[in-house]
C-alpha positions in Angstrom: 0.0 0.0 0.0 1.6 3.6 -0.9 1.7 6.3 1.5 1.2 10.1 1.0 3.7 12.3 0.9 2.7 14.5 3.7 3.1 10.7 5.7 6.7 10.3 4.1 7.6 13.3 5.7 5.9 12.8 9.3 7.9 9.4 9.3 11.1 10.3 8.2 11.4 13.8 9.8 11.5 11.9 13.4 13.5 9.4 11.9 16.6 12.0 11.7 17.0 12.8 14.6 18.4 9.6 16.2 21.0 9.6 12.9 23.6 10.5 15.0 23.1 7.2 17.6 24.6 4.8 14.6 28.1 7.0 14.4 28.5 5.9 18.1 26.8 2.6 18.0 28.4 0.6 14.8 32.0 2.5 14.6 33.1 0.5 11.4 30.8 -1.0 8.5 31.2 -4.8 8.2 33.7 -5.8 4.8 32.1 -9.1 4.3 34.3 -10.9 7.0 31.8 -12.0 9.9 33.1 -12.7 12.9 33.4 -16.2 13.5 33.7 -15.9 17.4 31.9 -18.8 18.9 28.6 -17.3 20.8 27.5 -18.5 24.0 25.0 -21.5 24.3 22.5 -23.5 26.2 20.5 -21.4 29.3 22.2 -18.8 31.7 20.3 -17.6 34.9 21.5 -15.3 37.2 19.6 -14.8 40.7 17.7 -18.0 40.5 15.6 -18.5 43.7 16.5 -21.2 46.8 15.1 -24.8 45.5 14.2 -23.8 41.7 16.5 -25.9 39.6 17.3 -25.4 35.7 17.7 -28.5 33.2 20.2 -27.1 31.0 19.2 -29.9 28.3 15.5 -28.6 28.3 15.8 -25.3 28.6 13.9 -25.7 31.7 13.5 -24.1 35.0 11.5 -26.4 37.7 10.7 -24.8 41.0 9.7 -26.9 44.4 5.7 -26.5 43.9 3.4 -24.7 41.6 4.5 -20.7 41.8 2.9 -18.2 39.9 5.5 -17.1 37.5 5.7 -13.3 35.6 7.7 -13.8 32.4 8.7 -11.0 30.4 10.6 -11.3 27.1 12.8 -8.3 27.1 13.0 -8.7 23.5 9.2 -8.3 22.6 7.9 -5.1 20.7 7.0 -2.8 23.1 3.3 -3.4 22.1 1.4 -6.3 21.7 0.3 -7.2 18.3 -2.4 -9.0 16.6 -3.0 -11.0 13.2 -2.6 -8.6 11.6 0.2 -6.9 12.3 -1.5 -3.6 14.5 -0.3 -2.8 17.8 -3.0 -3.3 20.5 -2.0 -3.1 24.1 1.3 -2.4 25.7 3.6 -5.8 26.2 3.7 -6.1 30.2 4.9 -10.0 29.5 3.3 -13.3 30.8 1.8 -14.7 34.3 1.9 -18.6 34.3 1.4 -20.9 37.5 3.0 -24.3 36.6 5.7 -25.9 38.3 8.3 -25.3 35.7 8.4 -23.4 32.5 10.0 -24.1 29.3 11.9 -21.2 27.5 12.9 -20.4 23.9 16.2 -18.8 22.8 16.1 -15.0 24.2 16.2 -13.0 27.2 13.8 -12.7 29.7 13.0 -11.1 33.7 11.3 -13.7 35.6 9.5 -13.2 38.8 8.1 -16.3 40.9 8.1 -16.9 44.9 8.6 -12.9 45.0 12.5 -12.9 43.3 13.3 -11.4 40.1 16.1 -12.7 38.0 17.1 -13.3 35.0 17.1 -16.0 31.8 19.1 -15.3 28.9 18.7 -18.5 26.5 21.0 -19.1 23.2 20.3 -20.5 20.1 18.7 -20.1 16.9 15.2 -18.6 15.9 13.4 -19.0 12.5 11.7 -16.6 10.7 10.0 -17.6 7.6 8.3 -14.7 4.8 6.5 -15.5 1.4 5.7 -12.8 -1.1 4.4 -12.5 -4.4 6.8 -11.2 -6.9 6.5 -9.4 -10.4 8.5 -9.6 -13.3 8.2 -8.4 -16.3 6.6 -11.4 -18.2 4.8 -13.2 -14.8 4.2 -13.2 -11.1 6.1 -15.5 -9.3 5.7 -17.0 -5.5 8.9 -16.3 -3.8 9.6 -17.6 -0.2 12.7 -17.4 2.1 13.3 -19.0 6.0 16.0 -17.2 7.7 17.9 -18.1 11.0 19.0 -15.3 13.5 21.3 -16.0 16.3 19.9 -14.9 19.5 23.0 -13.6 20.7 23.9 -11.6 17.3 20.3 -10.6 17.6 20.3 -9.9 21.7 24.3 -8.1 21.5 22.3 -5.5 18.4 19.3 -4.9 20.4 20.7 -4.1 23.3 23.6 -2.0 22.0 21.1 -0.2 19.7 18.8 0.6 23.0 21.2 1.9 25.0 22.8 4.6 22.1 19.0 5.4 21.1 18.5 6.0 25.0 21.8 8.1 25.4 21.1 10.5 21.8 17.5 10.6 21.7 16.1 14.3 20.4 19.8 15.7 20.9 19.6 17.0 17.5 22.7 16.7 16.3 21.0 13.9 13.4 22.8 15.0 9.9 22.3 12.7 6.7 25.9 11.9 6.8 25.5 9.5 9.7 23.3 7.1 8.0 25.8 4.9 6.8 26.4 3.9 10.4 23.6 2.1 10.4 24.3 -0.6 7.7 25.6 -3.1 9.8 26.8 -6.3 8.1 27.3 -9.9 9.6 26.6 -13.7 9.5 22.5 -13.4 9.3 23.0 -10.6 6.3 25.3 -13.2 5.1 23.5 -16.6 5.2 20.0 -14.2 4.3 21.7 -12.8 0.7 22.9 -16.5 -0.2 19.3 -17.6 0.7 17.4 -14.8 -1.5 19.9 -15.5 -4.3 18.8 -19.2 -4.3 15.4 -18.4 -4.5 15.7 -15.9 -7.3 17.2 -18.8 -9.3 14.6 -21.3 -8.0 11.7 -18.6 -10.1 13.7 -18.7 -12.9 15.5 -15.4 -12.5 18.6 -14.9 -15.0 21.7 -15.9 -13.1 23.8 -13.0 -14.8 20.9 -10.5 -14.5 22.3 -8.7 -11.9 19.7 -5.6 -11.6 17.2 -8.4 -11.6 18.7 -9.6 -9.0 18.7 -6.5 -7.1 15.1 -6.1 -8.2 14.3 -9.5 -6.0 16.3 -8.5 -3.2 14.3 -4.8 -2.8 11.2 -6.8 -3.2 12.1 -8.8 -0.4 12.4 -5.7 2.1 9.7 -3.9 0.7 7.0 -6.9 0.8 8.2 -8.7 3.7 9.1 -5.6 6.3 6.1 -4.2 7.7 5.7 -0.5 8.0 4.8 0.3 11.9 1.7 2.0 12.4 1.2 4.3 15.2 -0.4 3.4 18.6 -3.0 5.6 20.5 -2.0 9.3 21.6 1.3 8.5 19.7 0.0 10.3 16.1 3.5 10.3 14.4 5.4 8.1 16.4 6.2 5.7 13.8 8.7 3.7 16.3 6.5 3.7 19.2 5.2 0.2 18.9 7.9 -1.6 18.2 10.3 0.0 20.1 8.6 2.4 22.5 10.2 5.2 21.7 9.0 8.5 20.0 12.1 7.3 17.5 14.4 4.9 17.4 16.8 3.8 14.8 17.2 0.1 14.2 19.5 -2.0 13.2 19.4 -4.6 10.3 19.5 -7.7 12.9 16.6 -5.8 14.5 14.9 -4.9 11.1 14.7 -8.8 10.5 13.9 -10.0 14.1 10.9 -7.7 14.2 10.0 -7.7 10.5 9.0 -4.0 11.4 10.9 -0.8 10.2 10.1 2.6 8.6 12.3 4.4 6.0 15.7 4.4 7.6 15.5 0.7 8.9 14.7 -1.2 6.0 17.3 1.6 4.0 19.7 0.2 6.2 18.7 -3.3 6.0 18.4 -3.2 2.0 22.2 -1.7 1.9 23.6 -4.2 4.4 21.9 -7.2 1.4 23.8 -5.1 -1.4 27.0 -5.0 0.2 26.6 -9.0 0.6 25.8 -9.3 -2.8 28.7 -7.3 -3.8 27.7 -3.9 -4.5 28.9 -0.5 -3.1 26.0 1.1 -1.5 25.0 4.4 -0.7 21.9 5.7 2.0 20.2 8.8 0.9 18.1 11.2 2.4 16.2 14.2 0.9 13.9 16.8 3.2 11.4 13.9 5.0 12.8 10.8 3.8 15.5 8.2 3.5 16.1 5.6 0.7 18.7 3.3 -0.5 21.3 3.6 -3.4 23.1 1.5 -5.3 26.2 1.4 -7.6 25.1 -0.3 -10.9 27.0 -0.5 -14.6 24.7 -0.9 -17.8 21.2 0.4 -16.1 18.3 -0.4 -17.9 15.1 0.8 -17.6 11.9 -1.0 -17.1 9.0 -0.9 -19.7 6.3 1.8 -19.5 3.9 -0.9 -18.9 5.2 -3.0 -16.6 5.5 0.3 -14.3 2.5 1.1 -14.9 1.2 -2.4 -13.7 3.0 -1.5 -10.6 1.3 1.2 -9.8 4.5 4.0 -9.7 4.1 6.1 -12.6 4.3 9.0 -11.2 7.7 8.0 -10.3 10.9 8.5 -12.2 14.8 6.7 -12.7 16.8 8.8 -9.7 20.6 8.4 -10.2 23.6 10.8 -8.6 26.7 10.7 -7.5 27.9 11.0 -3.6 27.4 14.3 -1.9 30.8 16.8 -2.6 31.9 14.2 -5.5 29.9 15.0 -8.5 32.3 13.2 -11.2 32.5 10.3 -8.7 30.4 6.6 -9.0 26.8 7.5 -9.6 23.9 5.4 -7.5 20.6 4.4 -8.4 17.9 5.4 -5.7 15.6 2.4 -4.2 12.6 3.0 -2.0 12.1 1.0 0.5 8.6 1.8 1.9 6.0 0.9 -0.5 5.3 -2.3 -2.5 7.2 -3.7 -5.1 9.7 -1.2 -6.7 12.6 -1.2 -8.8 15.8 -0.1 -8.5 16.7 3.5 -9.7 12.4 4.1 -9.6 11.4 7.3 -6.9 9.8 10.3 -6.0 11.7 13.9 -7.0 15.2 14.2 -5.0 16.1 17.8 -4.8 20.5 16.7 -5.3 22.9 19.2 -3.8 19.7 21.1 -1.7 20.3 21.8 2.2 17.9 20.9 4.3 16.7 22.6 7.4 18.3 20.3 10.0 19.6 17.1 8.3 22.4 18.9 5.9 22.8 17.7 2.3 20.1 15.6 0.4 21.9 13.1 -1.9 23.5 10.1 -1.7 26.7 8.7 1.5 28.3 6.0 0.4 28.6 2.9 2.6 31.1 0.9 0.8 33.6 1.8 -2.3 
């Protein structure tokens, strides 16, 4: 579903102003090498209660008789969802009363017999997206089931809380932070070579490699849910998800939530390309922020298959980095709305300064 304008610019002009957080958070982009530092497994509990007792094969924590237990998943959205993706009522976690409890990888605060301690539980998590996918000749069925690593994912979060805390509303956002944010590692990694399979498995041309690109955008931009807001927080586009007025996520956040508004999938789509191996580029313009990407031998789409897309009002958006206009040129991809292909957006004002965010165009991530 597109979205107005005048809702482009509510998101994105809160979106800015945590730009700064990723400078501090993610010093150095990822070159492809992923650390290959073994992570912690199994359960870890700190302040368990006299008499409970944890099955480290299980997962398991069993205490002397039934106890009322309050579980909260301090990796939850901040608001409860339903089936259809809204946000309904403020996470406050779980009550159980059961003699033992069961718990999947993550981290957790547990109160029961009046102690509160807590449960951090490694290992993998699945997350598994489907999306319909049009080329030029046919629509395809495209799938893909990803694994995060809870302590990749758990290490992001909580870094990415704790800088968002610290910079929030500072105002010292400028476009030339964004690149911060693209964050490479293992999960980006295993999740490009997955996407790649499956563009082969539809029949896509092995040395198309815009096609390609096409498939990956499509990926973010069908499977990534833009948050909505939540009552009294009109604007708040974050609020949900992360209960903040604004917060700026991380890729490994992006995909554990499957939420994100302009700047997280941006980030997400450039951390793909770099796997894929392209240089990338994050963009902003007064309102918004989009993705870029270095491609030889551009072609453009026919009328009518843009048409059949529903964007043609938009137009082929192509510059070169901000203070090097003879340098490598990038083609814009929006992130937010359905299907789109690379190089296709709104009007981008290159070279204009904006009132807070300096610059709109185009900083390069990689090459």
């Amino acid at each position: 579903m597109q979205r107005s304008l005048a809702v482009i610019v509510a998101v994105a002009a809160a979106v800015v102003v945590l730009i700064a957080v990723a400078a501090l958070l993610t010093p150095d982009t990822d070159d492809g090498d992923h650390d290959t530092e073994t992570a912690p497994s199994g359960i870890i509990v700190e302040g368990l209660p006299d008499g409970f007792v944890v099955d480290e094969a299980m997962n398991t924590i069993s205490s002397p008789a039934v106890t009322e237990w309050h579980i909260h998943d301090d990796y939850h959205t901040a608001y409860n969802t339903d089936r259809f993706g809204g946000f309904t009522t403020p996470y406050e976690g779980e009550d159980i009363v059961a003699d033992s409890v069961t718990f999947e990888p993550g981290g957790y605060t547990v109160t029961a017999s009046g102690v509160t301690f807590s449960v951090k539980v490694y290992g993998t998590v699945e997350r598994s997206v489907s999306w319909t996918y049009s080329m030029e000749s046919r629509e395809v069925r495209a799938s893909v089931t990803y694994t995060l690593d809870m302590h990749d994912v758990m290490d992001s979060i909580d870094g990415s809380r704790a800088w968002n805390a610290k910079m929030n509303g500072n105002g010292s956002a400028a476009f030339s932070h964004l690149p911060d944010i693209v964050v490479c590692d293992d999960t980006t990694d295993r999740l490009e070579s997955q996407l790649r399979q499956e563009y082969l498995r539809i029949g896509g041309d092995p040395d198309d490699g815009q096609g390609y690109l096409d498939f990956i955008a499509s990926f973010v931009q069908l499977n990534v849910r833009y948050p909505g807001t939540v009552e009294d927080r009109r604007s708040q586009w974050d609020y949900g998800v992360y209960g903040a007025a604004e917060y700026w996520a991380l890729p490994q956040e992006t995909l554990y939530h499957l939420y994100g508004d302009c700047e997280d999938t941006s980030a997400l789509l450039c951390a793909l390309y770099i796997e894929a191996g392209y240089d990338v580029a994050m963009g902003g313009k007064s309102g918004h922020v989009f993705a870029g990407v270095a491609l030889d031998g551009y072609r453009q789409h026919s009328d009518g298959f843009i048409e059949g897309l529903g964007i043609g009002h938009m137009q082929v958006t192509h510059h070169s980095a901000v203070g090097d206009d003879g340098g490598r040129e990038y083609y814009a991809v929006e992130t937010i709305y359905d299907q789109i292909p690379v190089g296709y957006v709104n009007w981008v004002d290159f070279g204009a300064e904006t009132l807070y965010w300096g610059t709109t165009g185009f900083y390069p991530v990689s090459g």
